[in-house]
N, CA, C and O of each residue as an XYZ file, in Angstrom:
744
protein
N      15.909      8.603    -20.059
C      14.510      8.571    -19.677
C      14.302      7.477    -18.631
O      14.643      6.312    -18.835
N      13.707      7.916    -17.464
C      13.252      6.804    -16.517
C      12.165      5.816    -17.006
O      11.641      6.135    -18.073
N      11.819      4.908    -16.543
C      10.730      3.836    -16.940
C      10.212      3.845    -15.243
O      10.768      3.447    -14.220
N       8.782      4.545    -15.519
C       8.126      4.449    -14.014
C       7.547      2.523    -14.093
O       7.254      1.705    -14.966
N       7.652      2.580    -12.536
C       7.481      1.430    -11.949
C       6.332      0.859    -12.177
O       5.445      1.712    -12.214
N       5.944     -0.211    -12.347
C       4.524     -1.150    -12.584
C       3.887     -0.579    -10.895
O       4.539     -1.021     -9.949
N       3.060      0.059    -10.652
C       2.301     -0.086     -9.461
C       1.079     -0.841     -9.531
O       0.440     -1.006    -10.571
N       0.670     -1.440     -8.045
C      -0.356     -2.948     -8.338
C      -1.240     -1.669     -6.884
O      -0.739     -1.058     -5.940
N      -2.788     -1.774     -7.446
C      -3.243     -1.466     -6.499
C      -4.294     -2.288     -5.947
O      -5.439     -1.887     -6.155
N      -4.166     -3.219     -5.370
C      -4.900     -4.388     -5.215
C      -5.221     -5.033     -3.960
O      -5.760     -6.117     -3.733
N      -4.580     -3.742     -2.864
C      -4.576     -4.348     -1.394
C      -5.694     -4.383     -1.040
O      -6.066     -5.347     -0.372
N      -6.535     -3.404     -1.356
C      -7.706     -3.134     -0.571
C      -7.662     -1.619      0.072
O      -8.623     -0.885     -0.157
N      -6.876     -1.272      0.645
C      -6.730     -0.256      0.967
C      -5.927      1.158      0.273
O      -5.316      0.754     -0.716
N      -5.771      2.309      0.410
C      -4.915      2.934      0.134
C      -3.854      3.354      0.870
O      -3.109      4.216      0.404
N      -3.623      2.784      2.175
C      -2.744      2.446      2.829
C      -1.411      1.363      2.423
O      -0.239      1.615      2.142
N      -2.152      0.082      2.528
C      -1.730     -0.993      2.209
C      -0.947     -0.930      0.261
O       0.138     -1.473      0.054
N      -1.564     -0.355     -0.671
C      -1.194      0.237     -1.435
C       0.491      0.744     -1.402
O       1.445      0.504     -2.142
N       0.364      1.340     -0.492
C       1.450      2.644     -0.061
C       2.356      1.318      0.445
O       3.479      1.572      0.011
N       2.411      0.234      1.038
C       2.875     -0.501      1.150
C       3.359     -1.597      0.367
O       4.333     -2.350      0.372
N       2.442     -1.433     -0.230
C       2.828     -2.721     -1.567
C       3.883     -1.966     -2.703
O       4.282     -2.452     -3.761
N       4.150     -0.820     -2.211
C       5.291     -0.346     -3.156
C       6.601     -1.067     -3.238
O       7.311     -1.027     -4.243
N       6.878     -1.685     -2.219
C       7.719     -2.353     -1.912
C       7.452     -3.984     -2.530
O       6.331     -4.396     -2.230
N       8.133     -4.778     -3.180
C       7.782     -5.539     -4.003
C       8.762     -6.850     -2.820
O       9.600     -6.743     -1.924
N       8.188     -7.756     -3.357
C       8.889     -9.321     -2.669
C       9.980     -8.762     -1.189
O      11.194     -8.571     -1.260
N       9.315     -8.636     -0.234
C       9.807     -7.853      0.498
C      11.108     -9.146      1.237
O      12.262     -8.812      1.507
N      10.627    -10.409      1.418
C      10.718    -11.544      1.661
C      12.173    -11.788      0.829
O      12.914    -12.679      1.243
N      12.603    -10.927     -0.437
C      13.551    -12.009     -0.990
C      14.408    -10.654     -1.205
O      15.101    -10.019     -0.410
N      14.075    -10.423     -2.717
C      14.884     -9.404     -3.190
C      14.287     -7.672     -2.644
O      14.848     -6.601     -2.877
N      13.382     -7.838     -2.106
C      12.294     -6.522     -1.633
C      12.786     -5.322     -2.619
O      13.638     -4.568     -2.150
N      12.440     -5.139     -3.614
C      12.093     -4.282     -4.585
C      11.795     -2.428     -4.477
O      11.424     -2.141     -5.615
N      11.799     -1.725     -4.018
C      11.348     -0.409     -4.144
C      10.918      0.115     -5.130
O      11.718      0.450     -6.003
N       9.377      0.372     -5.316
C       8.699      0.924     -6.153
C       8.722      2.697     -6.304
O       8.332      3.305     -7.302
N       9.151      3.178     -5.341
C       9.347      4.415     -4.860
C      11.134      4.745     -4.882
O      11.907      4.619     -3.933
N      11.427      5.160     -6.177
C      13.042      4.801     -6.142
C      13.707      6.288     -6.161
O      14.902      6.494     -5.951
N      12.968      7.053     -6.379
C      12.973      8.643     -6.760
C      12.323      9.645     -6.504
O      11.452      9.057     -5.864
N      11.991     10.770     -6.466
C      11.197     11.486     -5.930
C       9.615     11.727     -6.959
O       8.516     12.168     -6.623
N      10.216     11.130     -8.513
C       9.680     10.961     -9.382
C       8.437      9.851     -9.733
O       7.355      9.949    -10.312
N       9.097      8.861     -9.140
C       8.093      7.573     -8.468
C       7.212      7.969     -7.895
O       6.041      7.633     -8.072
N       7.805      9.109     -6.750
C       6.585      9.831     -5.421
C       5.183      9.875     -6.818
O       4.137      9.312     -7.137
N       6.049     10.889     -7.217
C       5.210     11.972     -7.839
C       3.910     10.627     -8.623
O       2.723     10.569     -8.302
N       4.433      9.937     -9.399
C       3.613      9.059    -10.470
C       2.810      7.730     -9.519
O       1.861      7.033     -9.878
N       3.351      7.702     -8.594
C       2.111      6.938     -7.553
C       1.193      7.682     -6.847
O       0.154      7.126     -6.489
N       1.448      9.199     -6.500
C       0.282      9.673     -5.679
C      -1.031      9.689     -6.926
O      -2.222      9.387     -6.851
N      -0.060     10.255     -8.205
C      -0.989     10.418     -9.492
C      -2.130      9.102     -9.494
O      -3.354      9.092     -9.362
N      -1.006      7.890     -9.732
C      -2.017      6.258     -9.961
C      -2.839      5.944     -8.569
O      -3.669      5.035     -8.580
N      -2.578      6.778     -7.252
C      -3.431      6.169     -6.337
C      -4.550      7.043     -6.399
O      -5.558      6.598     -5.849
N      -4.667      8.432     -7.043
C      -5.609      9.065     -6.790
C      -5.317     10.224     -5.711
O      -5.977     11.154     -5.246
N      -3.747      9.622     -5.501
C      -3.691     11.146     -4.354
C      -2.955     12.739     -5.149
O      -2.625     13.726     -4.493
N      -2.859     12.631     -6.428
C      -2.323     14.030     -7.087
C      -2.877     15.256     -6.717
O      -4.073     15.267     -6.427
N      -2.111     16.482     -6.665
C      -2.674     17.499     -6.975
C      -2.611     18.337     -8.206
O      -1.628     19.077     -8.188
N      -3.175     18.424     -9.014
C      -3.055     19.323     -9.989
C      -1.833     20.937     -9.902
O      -2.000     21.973     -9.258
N      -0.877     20.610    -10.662
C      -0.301     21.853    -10.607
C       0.548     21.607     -9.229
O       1.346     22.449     -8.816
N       0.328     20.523     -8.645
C       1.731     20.894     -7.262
C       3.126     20.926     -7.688
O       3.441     20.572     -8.824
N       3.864     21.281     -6.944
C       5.414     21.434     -6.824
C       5.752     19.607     -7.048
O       5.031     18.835     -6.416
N       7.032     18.936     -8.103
C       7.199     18.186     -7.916
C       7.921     17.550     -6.642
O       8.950     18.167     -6.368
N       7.630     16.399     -5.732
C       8.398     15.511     -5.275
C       9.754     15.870     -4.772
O      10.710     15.962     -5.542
N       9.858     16.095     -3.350
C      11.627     16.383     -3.464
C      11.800     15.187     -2.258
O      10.883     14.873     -1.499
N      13.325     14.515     -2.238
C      13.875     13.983     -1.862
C      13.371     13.439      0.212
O      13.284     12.402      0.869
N      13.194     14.879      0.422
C      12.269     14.612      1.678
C      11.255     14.454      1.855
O      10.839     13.996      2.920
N      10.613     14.734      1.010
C       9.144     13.877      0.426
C       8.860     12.719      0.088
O       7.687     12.368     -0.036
N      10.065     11.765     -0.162
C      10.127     10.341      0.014
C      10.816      9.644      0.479
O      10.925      8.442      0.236
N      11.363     10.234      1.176
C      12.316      9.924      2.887
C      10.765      9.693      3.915
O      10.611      8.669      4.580
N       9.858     10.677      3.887
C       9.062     11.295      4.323
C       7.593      9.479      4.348
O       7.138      8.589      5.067
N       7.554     10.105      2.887
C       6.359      8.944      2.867
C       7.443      7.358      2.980
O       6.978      6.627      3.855
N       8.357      6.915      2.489
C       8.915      5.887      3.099
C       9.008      5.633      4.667
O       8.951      4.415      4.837
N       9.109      6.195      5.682
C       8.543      6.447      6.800
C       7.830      6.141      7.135
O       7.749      5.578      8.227
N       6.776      6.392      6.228
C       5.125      6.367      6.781
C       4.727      5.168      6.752
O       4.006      4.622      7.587
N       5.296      4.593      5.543
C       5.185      2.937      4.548
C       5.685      2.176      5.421
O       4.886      1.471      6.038
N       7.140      2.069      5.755
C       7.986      0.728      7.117
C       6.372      1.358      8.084
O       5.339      0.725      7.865
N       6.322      2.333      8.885
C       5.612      1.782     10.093
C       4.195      1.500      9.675
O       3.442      0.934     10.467
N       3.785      1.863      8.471
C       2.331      1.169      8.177
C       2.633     -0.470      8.289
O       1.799     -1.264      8.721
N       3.645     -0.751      7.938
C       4.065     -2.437      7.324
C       4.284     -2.817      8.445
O       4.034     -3.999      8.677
N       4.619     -2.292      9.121
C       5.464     -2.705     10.361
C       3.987     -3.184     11.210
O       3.774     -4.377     11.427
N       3.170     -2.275     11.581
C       2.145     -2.216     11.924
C       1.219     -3.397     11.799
O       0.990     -4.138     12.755
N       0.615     -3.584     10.431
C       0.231     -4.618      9.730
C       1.103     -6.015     10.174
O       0.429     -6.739     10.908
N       2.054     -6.380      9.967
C       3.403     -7.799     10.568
C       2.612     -7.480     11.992
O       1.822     -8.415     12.130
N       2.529     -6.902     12.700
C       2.072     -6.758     14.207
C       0.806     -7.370     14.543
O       0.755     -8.257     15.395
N      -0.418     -6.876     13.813
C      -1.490     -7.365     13.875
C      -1.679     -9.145     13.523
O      -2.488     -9.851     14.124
N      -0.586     -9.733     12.241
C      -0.851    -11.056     11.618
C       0.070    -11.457     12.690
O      -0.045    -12.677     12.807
N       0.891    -11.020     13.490
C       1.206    -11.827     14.761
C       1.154    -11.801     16.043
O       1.871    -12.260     16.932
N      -0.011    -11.061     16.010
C      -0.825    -10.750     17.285
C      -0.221    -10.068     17.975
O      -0.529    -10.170     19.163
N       0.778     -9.171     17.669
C       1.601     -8.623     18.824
C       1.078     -6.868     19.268
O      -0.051     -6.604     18.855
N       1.466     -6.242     19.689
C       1.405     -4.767     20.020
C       2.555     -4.360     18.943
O       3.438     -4.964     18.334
N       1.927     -2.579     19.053
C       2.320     -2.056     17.917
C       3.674     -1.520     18.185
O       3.674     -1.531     19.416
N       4.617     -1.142     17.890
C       5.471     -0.185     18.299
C       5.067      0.976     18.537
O       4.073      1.386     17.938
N       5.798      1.862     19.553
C       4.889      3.280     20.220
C       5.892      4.092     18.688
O       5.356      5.091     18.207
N       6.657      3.826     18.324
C       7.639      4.118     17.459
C       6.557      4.326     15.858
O       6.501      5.489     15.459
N       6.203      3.850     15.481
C       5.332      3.193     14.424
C       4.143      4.017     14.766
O       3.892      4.835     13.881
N       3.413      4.044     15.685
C       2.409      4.500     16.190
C       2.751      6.199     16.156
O       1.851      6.893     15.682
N       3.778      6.780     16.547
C       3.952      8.223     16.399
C       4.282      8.680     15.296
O       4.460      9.877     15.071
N       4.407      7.714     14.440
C       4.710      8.520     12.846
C       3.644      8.445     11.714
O       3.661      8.906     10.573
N       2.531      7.579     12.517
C       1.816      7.600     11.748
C       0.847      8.190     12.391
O      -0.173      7.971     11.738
N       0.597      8.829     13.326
C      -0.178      9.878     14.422
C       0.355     11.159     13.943
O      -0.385     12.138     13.851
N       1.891     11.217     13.560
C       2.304     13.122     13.195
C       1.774     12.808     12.254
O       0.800     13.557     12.179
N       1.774     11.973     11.211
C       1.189     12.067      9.242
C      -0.012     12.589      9.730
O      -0.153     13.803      9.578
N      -1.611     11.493     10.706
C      -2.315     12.215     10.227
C      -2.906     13.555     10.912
O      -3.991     14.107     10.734
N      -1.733     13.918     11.826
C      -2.820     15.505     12.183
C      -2.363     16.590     11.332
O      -2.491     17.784     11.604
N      -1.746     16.041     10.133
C      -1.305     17.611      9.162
C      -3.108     17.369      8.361
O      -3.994     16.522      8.485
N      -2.911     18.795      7.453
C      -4.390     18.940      7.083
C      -4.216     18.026      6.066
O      -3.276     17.820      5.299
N      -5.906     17.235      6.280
C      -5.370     16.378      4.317
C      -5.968     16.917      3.766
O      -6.512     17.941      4.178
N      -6.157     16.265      2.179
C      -6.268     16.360      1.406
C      -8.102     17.290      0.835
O      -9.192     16.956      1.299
N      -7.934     18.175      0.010
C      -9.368     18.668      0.347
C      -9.794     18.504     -1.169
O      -9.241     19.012     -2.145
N     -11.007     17.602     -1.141
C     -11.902     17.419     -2.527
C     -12.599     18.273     -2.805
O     -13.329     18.763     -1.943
N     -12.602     18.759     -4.189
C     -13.349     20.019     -4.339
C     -14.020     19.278     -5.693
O     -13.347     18.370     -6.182
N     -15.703     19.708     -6.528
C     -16.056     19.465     -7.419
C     -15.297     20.711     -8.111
O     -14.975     21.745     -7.527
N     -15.065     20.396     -9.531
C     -14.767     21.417    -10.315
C     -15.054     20.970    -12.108
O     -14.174     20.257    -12.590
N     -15.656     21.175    -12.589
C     -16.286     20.773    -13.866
C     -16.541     19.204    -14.156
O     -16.123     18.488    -15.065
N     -17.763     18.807    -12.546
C     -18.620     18.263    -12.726
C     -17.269     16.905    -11.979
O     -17.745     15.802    -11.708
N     -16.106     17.067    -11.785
C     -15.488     16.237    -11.586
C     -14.491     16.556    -10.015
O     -14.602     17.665     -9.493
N     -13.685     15.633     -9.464
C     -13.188     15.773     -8.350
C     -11.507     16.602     -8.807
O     -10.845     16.475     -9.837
N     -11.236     17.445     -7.547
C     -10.150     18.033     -8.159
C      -9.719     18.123     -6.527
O     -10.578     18.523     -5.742
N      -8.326     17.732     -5.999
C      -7.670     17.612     -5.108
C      -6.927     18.683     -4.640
O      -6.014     18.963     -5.417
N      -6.983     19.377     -3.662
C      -6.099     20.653     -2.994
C      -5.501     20.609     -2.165
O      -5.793     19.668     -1.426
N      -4.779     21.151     -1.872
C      -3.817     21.373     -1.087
C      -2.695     22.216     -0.323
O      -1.618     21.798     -0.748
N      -2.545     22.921      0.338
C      -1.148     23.737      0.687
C       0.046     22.919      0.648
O       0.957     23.087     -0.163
N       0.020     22.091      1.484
C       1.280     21.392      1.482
C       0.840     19.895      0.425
O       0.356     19.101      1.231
N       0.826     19.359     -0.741
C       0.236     18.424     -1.391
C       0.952     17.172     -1.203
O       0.357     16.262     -1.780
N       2.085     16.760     -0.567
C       2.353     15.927     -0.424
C       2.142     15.321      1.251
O       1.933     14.181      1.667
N       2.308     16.708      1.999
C       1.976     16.501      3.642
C       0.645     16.259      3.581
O       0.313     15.245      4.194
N      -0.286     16.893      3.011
C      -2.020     16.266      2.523
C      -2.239     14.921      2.212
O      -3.073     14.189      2.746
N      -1.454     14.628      1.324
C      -1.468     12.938      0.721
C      -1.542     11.869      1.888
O      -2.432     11.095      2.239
N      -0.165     12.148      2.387
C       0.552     11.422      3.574
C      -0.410     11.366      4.637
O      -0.591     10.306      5.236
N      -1.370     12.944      5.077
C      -2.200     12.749      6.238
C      -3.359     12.155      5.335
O      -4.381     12.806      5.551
N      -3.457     11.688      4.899
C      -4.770     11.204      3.796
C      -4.639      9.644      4.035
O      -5.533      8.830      4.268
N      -2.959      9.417      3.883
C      -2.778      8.118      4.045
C      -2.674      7.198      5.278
O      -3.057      6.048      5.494
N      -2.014      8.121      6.007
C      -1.996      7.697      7.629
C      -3.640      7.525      8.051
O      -4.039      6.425      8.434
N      -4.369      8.442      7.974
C      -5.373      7.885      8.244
C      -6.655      7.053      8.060
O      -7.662      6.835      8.734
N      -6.093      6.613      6.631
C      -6.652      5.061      5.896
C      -5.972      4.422      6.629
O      -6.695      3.485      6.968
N      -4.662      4.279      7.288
C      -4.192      3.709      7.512
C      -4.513      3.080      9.605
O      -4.345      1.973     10.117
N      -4.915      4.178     10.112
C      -5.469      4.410     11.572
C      -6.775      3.201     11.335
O      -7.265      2.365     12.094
N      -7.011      3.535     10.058
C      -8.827      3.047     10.026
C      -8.501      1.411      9.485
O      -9.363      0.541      9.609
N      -7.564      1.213      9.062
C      -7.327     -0.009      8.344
C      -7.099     -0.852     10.046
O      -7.755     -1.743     10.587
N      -6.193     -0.280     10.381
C      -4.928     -1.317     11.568
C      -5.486     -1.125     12.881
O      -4.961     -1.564     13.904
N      -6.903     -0.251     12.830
C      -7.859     -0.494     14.192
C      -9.385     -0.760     13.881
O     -10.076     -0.962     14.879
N      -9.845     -0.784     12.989
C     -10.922     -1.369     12.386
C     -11.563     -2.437     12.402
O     -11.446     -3.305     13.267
N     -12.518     -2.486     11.167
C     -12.737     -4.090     11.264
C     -11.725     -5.113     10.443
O     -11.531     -6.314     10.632
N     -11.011     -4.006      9.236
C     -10.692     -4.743      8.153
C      -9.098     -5.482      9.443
O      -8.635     -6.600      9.220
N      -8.660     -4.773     10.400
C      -7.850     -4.973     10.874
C      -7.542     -6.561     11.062
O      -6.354     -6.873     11.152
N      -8.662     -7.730     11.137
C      -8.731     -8.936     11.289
C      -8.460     -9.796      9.922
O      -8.061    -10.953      9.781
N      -8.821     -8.809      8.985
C      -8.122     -9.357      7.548
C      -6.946     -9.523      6.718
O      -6.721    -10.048      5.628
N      -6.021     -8.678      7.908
C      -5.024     -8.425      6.970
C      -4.352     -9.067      6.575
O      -4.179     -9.728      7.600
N      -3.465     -9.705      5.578
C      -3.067    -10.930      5.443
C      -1.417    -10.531      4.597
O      -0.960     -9.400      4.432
N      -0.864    -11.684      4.226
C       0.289    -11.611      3.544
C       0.442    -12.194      2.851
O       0.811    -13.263      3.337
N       0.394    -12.251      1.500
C       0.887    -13.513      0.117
C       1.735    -14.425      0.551
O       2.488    -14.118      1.476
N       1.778    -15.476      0.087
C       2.885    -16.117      0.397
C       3.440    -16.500     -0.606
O       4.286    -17.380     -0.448
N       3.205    -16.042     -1.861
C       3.867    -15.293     -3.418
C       4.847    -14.472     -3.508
O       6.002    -14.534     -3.929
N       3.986    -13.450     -2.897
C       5.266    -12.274     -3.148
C       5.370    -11.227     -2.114
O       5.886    -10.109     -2.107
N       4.693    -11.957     -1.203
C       4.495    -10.877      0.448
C       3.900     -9.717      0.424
O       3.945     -8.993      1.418
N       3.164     -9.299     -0.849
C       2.053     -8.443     -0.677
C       1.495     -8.314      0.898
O       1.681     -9.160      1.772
N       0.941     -7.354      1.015
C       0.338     -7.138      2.090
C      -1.118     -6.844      1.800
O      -1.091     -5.650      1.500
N      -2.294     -7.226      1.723
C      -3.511     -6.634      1.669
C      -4.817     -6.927      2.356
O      -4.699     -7.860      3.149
N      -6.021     -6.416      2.293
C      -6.672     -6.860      3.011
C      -7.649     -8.109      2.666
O      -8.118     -8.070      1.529
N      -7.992     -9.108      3.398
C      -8.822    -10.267      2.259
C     -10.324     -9.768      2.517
O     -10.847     -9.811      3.630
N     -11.120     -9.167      1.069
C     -12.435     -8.743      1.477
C     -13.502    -10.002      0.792
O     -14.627     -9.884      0.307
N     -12.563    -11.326      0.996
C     -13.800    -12.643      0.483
C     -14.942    -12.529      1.749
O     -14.911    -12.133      2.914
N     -15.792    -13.012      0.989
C     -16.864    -13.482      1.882
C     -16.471    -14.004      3.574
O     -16.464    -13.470      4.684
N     -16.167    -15.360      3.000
C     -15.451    -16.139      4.033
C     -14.343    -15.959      4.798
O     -14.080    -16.697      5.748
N     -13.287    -14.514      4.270
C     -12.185    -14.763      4.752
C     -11.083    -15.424      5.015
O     -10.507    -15.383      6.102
N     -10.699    -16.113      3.975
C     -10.168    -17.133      3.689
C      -9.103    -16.718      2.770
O      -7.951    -17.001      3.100
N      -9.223    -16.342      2.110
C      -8.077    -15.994      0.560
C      -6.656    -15.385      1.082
O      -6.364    -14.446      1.823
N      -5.834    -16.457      0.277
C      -4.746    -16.069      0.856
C      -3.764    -15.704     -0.046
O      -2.562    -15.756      0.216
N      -4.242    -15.326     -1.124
C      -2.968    -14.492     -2.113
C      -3.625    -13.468     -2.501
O      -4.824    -13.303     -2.276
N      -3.058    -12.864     -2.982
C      -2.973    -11.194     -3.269
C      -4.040    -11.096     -4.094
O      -5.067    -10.497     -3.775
N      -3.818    -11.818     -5.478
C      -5.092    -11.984     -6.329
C      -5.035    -13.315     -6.788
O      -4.014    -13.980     -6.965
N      -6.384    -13.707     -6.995
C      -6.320    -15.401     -7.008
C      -6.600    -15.698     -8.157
O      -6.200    -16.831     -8.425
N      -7.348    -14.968     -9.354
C      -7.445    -14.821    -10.859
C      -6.236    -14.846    -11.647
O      -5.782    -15.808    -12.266
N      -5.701    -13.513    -11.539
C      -4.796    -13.935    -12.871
C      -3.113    -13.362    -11.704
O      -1.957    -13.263    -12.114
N      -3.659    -13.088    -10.186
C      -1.517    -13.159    -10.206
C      -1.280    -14.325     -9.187
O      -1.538    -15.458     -9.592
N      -0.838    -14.176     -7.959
C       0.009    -15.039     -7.173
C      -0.774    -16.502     -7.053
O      -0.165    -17.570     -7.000
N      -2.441    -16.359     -7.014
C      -3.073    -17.438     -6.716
C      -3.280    -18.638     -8.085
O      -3.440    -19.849     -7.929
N      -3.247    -18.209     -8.858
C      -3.381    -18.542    -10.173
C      -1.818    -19.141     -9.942
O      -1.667    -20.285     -9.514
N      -0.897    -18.446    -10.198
C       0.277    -19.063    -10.283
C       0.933    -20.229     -9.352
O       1.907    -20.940     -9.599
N       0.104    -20.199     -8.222
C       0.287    -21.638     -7.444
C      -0.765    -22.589     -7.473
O      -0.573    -23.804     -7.428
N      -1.928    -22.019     -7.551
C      -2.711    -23.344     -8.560
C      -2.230    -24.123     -9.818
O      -2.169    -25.352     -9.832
N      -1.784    -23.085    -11.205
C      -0.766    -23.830    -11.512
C       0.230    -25.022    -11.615
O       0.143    -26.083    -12.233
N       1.329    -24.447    -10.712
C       2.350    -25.513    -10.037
C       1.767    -26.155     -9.463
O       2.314    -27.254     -9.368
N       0.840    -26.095     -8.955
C       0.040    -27.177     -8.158
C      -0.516    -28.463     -9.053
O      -0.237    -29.638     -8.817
N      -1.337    -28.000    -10.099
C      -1.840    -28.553    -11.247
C      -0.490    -29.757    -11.839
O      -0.351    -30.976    -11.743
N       0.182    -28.835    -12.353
C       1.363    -29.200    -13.046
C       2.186    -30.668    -12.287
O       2.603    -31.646    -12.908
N       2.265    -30.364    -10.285
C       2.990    -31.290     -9.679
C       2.370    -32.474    -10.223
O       2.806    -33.280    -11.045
N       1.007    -32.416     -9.462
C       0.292    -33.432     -9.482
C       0.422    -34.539    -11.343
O       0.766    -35.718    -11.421
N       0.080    -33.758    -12.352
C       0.122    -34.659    -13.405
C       1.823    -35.091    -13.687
O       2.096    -35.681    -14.732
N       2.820    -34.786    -12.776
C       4.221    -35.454    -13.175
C       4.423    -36.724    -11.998
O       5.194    -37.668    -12.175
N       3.606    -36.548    -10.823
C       3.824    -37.386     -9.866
C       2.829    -39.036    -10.379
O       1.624    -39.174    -10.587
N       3.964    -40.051    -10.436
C       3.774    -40.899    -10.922
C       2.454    -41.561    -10.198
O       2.321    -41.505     -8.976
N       1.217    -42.370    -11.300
C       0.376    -42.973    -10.299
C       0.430    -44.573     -9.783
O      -0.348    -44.968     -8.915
């Protein structure tokens, strides 16, 4: 039996999301997406499932891994002011002109369709992703310096610089922070 992956959806976006699959990218960089099975149980936790689709095959997360490096890639571009790759830029331009994803009410609740349900997802995602990395949020985007999350900071001020400052990365260096200070002799 597999043990699906802890997914954190906490970027802000559902782009950035799609990115944060990738865990401590900085050290050991992690893959949250290890199987085609992963595919399948993150589109479910992001909200991108379709009821009844075909499971996940192998080019389907060749496919959205693709999509993820040049979203990331993208994002590293913007926090260092640079231009995008034309490379990066065309793969996430083919994702979104496939048809996405189509919301339908169906007993009072949302129900997701699709022909192709994973090429839907993907153009669903690319273009959170168009709207994220030319936008406004585009000036927010930031990077943990925890665990290299990628997300967007939606504080007031714009200022926040870990992923979550309650109970994960920010908390945990307040902490050590706490902790230095009462061992450093006065």
């Amino acid at each position: 039996m597999t043990v699906q992956p802890d997914f954190a959806f906490i970027a802000g976006t559902p782009a950035l999301c799609l990115v944060d699959t990738v865990g401590d990218r900085e050290n050991t960089a992690t893959d949250r997406l290890r199987d085609p099975a992963d595919l399948d149980a993150w589109m479910a936790a992001a909200g991108l499932g379709v009821d009844g689709a075909q499971p996940a095959s192998l080019d389907d997360l060749l496919r959205t891994r693709d999509l993820r490096e040049a979203i990331y890639r993208c994002g590293l571009a913007i926090i260092d002011d640079a231009p995008f790759d034309p490379t990066d830029t065309r793969c996430i331009n083919r994702h979104a002109q496939q048809p996405p994803l189509r919301p339908q009410i169906e007993g009072g609740a949302v129900a997701l369709h699709a022909d192709r349900p994973i090429e839907a997802a993907l153009s669903t995602l690319a273009a959170d992703a168009i709207a994220t990395i030319t936008g406004p949020a585009r000036r927010r985007i930031r990077i943990c310096p925890e665990c290299a999350m990628m997300f967007v900071d939606t504080s007031r001020p714009g200022k926040r610089r870990w992923c979550s400052s309650a109970t994960g990365c920010g908390n945990r260096a307040k902490v050590r922070r706490h902790r230095a200070k009462r061992l450093q002799p006065e």
